[in-house]
C-alpha positions in Angstrom: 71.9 162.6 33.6 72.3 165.0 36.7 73.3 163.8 40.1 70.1 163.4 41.9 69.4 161.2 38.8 72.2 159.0 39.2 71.6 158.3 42.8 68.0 157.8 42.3 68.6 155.2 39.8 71.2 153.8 42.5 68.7 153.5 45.3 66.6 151.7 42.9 69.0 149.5 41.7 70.2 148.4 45.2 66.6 147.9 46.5 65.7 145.8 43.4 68.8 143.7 44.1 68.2 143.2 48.1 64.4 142.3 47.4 65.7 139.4 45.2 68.2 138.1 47.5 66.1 137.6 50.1 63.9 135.5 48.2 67.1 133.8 46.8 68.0 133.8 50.6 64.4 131.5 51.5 65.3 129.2 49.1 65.8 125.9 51.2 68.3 124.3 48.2 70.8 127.1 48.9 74.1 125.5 50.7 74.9 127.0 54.3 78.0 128.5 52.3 76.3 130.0 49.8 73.8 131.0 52.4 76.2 132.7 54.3 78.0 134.6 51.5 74.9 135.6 50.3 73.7 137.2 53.4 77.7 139.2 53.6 77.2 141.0 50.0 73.2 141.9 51.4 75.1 143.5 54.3 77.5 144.9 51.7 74.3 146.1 49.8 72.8 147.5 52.4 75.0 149.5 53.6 76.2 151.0 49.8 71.8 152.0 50.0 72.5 153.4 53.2 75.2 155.7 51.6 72.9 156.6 48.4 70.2 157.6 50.6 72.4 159.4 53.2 73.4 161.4 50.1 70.7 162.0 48.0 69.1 163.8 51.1 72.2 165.7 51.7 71.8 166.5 47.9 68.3 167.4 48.0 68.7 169.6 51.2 71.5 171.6 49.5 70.0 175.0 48.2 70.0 175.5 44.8 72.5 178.3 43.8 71.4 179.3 39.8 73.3 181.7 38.6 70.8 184.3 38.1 71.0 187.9 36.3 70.3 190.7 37.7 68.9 192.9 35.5 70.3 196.3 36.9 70.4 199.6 34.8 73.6 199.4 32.9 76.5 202.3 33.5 76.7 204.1 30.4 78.9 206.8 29.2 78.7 209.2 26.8 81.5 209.2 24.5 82.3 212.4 23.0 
């Protein structure tokens, strides 16, 4: 799996994650503590998706450096 992958399947997971917390978070059984700790690790989450994202552009705005041949004429020597 390459890099861009990784992150990508990241992002995902985070913004999976954060979608079901806030319905978790509307849930009017929830206690105010577990309310509150709830809403610390979403702060927590969304700030690790911040990261991702901050570097899977950085990632994807990085040139692309293949090591490419160049096919130039060869020196050759005649060997006596």
């Amino acid at each position: 799996m390459t890099e861009p992958e990784i992150f990508d399947q990241e992002i995902r997971a985070l913004q999976q994650w954060l979608r079901t917390a806030w319905v978790q978070l509307a849930d009017p059984s929830l206690s105010a503590f577990a309310r509150r700790e709830l809403r610390n690790q979403m702060k927590q989450s969304s700030a690790d998706l911040r990261s991702f994202l901050q570097k899977a552009s950085e990632l994807r705005s990085r040139p692309v450096n293949h090591a490419t041949r160049s096919f130039s004429k060869p020196e050759l020597r005649i060997l006596a």
